[in-house]
Residue, then its C-alpha position, 0 to 999 in steps of 0.5 A: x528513508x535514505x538520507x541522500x546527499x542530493x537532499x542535504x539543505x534542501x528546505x523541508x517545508x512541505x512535507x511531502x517533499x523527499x524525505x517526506x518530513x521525516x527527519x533523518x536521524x543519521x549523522x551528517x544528514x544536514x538536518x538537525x531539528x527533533x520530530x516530535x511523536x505526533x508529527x511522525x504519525x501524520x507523517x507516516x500516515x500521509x506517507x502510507x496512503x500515497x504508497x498505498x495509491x501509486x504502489x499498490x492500488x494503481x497496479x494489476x490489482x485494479x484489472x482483478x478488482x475490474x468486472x462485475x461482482x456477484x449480488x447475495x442476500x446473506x451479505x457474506x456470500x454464503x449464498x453464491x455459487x460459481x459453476x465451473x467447466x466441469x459443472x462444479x458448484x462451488x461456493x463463492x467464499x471457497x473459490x480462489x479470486x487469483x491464481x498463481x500467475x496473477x498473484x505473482x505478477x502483482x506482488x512484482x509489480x508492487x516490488x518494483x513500485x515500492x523500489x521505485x518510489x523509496x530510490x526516486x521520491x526526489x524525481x519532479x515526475x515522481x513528486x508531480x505524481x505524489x502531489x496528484x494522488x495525495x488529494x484522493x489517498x488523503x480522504x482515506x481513513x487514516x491507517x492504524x498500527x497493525x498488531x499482526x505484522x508486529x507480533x511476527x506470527x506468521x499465520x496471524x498475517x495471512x488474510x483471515x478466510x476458510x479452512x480448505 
């Protein structure tokens, strides 16, 4: 996070407040004590769910998550077929669940959500909105490193699926 002088002295007791408990590091921040490791990850974690509800799941992906979603036997749905307008049958898990367009405005969405909340987490609306979903993201499983988007390997990230 930015550290802000509107934020400068402000206390910090509850560690959802701007800079969400994390203490910056940079100078003439006008915060001085050290954060031990195992603040830091509860913080983050904290931090990670509540990005994840308002910038991510609170967007267009819940129209895409809407409708009804087809019943298997096999429970990897390699017993589901979609039939196209040209009477195609096409297995389930070769059948692309977004197209383009969807994608595209989802990814802008969650850009513009995540810009938003990085430059306006000291807003009182954003804060009441923070504070609202925090109970629901905060029963989520707690989030883990992910290997992947470390080890800057590309492909690794991609989201594991069929060969087409």
């Amino acid at each position: 996070m930015l550290c802000c002088g509107s934020r400068r002295g402000r206390a910090q007791s509850d560690e959802l407040k701007p800079p969400f408990g994390i203490v910056a590091r940079a100078p003439g921040c006008g915060y001085s004590r050290a954060m031990n490791r195992d603040d830091e990850k509860r913080i983050a974690a904290k931090l990670a769910k509540v990005m994840a509800m308002l910038c991510v799941r609170n967007t267009h992906l819940e129209t895409i998550h809407a409708g009804m979603s087809p019943i298997t036997r096999t429970g990897d749905y390699s017993d589901v077929f979609v039939v196209d307008a040209d009477g195609r049958r096409l297995p389930w898990t070769d059948v692309s669940h977004i197209d383009q367009d969807e994608m595209r405005d989802l990814m802008r969405e969650i850009v513009n959500r995540l810009y938003t909340f990085h430059l306006c987490a000291d807003d009182p609306k954003l804060q009441a909105q923070i504070e609202r979903w925090m109970g629901i993201a905060g029963k989520w499983d707690g989030p883990e490193i992910d290997q992947r988007m470390i080890s800057g390997d590309q492909a690794s990230m991609r989201c594991e699926g069929p060969a087409k």
